[in-house]
Legacy VTK file of the C-alpha trace (Angstrom):
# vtk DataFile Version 3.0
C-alpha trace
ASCII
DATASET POLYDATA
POINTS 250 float
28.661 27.367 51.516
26.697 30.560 51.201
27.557 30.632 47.409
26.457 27.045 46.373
23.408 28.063 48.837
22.845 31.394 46.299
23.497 29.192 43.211
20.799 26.849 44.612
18.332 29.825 44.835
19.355 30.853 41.106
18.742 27.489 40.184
15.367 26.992 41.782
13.607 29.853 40.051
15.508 28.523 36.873
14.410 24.890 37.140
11.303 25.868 39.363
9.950 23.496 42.369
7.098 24.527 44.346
6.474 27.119 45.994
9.633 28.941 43.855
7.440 27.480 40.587
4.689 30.294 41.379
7.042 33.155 40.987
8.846 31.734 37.889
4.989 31.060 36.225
3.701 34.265 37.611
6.426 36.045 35.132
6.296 33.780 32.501
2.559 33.535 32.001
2.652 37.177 31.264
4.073 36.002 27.506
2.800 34.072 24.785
3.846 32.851 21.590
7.603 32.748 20.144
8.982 35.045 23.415
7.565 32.756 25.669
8.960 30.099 23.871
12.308 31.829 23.765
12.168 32.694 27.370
11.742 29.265 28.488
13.798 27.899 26.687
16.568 30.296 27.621
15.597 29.573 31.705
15.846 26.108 31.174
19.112 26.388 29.379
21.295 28.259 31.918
19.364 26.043 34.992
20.418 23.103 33.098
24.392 24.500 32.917
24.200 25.845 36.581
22.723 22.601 37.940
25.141 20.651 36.042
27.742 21.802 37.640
26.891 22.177 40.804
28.265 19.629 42.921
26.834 20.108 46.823
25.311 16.671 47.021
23.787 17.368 50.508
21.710 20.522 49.329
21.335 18.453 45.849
19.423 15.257 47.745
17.312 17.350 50.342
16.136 19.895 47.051
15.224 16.682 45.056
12.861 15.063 47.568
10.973 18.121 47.621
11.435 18.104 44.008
9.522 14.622 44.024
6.512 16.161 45.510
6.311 19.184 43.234
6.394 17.088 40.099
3.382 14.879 41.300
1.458 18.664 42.186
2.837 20.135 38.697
1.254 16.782 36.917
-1.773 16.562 38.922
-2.097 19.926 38.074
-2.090 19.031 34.281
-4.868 17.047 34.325
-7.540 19.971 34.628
-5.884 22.601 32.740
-7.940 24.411 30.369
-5.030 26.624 28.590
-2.546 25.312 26.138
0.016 28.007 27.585
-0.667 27.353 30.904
-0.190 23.585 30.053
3.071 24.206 28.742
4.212 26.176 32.156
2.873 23.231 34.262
4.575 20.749 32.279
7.783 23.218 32.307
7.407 22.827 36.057
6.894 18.710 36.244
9.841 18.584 34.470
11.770 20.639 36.621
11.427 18.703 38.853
12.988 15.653 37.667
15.836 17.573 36.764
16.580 17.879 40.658
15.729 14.034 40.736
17.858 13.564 37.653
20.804 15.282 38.827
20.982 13.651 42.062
21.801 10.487 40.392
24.522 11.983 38.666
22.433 12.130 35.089
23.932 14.549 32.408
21.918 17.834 32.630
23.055 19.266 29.146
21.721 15.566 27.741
18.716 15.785 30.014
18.090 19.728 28.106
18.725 18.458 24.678
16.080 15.510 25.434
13.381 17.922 26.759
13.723 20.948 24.643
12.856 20.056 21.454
9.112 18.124 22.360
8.379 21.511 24.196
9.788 23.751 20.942
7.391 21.634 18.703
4.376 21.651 20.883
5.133 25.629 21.496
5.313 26.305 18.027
2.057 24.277 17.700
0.287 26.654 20.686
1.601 29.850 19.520
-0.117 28.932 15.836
-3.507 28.466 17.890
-3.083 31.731 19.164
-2.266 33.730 16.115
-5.227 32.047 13.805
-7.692 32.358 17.194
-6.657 34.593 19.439
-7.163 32.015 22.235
-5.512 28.839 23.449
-8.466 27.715 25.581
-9.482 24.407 25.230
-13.020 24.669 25.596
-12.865 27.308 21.609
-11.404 24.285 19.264
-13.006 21.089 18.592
-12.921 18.890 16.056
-9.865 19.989 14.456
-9.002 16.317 13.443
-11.318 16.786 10.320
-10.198 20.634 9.582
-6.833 21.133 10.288
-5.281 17.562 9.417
-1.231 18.507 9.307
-1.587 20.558 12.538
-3.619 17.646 14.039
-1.125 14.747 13.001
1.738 17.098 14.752
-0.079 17.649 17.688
-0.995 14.576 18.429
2.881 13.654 17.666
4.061 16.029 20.057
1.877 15.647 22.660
3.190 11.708 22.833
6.619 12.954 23.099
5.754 15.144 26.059
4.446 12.154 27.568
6.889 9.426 26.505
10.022 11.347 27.013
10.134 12.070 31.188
9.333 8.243 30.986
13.480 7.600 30.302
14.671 9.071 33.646
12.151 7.916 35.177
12.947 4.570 34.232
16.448 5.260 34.821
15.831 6.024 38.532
13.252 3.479 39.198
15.587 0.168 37.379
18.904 1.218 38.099
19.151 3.586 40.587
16.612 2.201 43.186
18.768 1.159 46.156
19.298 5.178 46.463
15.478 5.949 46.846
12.749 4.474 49.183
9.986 2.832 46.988
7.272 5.534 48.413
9.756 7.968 45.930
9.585 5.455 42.801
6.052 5.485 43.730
5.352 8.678 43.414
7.562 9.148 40.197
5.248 6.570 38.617
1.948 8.299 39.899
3.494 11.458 38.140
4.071 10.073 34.812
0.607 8.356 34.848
-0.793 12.294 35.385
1.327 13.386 32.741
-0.224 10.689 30.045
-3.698 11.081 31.266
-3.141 15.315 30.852
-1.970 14.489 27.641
-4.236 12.138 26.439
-7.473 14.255 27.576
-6.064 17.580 25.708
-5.529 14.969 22.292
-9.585 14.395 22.884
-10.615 17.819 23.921
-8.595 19.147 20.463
-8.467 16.304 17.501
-11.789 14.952 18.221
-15.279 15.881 17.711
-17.462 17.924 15.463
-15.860 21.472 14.989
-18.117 24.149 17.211
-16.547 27.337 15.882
-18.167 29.233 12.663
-14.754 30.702 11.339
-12.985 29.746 8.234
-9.977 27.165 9.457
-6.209 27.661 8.273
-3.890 24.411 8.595
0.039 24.693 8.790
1.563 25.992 5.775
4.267 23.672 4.361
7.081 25.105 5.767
5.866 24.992 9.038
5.636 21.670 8.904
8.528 20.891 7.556
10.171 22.421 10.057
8.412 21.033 12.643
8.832 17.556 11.585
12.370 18.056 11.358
12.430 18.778 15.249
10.319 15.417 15.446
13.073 13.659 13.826
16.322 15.305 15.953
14.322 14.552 19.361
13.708 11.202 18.653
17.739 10.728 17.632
18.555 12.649 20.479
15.563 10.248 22.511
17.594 6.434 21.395
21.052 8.303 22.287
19.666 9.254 26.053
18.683 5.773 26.207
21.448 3.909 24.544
23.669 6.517 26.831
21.600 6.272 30.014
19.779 3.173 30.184
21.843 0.684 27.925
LINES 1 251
250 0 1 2 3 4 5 6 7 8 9 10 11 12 13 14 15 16 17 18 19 20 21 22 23 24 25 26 27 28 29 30 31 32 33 34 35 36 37 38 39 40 41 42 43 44 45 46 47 48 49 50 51 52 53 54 55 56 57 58 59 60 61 62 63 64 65 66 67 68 69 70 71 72 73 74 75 76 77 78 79 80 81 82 83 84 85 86 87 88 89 90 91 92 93 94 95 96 97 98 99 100 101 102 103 104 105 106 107 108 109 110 111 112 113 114 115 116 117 118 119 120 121 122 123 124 125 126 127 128 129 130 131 132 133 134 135 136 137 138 139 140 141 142 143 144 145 146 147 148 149 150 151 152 153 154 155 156 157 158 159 160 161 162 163 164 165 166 167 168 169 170 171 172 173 174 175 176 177 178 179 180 181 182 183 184 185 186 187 188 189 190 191 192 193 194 195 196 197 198 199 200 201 202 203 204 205 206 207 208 209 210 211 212 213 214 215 216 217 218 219 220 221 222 223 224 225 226 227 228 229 230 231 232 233 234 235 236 237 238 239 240 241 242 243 244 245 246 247 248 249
């Protein structure tokens, strides 16, 4: 008992929930760019493999109800971000916390990984080109760059609908087939989330793509490579999207 109670910890500060979530951001908003990236993606990783094994189902359903709650603070908290990293750690947390939800329906975590990593790769790779041409990810410095930057706006605006769309599928999952396991006040609150996460999303599209362009400085748009690359991640998350729900919802 004490060890699956210790894995649980692990796993927490892995797949964050609130008030373990302020640690885990604490340390991970002191990177940026590609190492951040790398980081999370590494944390999310192992919690996915530790979670997916672990098999208390007592400890699993008490963690996910307070999971349930710290996804709708993590999305609410979305909404007035002003930082494209600190978005990215918010939404990290949100989706943490249907991984405890996830799990406690018996949903594959390594699937559930797969699913989630690659929208948050693309739109990382997106922030941590911000930051190198501008030295800032603040909202509130770009404007406008619909009409400058066209490739990086088209891939933004791509990725930012996959971090909205995809938590939608277990989501759904939970609230069509699994709903004689949760009281409707839970499904409710699962739905509230996902409507914070579009509306977060949505308002950062507006705040970025649209506009006139405020800033004086000469404006660099993704090479081809980069883009390449990037749409290539598109294109294996939105396979990997129609397997999850051929696998989990069909």
């Amino acid at each position: 008992m004490l060890e699956e109670i210790f894995i649980s910890l692990i796993v927490l500060f892995l797949l964050p929930i609130f008030p373990m979530s302020l640690a885990t951001n604490f340390l991970l908003s002191k990177l940026k760019g590609l190492t951040l990236l790398f980081v999370l993606t590494t944390i999310f990783f192992l919690g996915a493999l530790l979670l997916n094994s672990f098999e208390n189902k007592t400890l699993i359903e008490v963690i996910s109800i307070l999971a349930l709650f710290s996804t709708l603070f993590y999305a609410l908290r979305l909404v007035s971000v002003s930082n494209a990293y600190n978005y990215l750690l918010f939404y990290y947390s949100t989706i943490a916390g249907f991984a405890w939800l996830w799990k406690s329906i018996n949903g594959e975590m390594l699937m559930f990984f797969i699913a989630f990593i690659l929208p948050i790769v693309g739109f990382g790779l997106l922030i941590n080109f911000l930051d190198k041409q501008f030295g800032t990810t603040y909202f509130k410095a770009f404007k406008g760059l619909g009409t400058v930057m066209p490739r990086f706006s088209i891939l933004f605006i791509i990725s930012v609908v996959a971090l909205i769309l995809t938590p939608y599928f277990p989501g759904f999952r939970i609230f069509v087939e699994e709903i004689v396991h949760f009281d409707i006040y839970y499904l409710i609150v699962i739905a509230i989330s996902w409507l914070f996460i579009s509306w977060s999303g949505i308002t950062m599209i507006e705040k970025l793509i649209y506009g006139v362009t405020q800033r004086k400085v000469h404006y660099r748009d993704l090479s081809g490579g980069l883009t390449a690359f990037i749409i290539l991640i598109y294109l294996i998350g939105a396979a990997i999207g129609i397997l999850f729900m051929e696998v989990n919802l069909g």
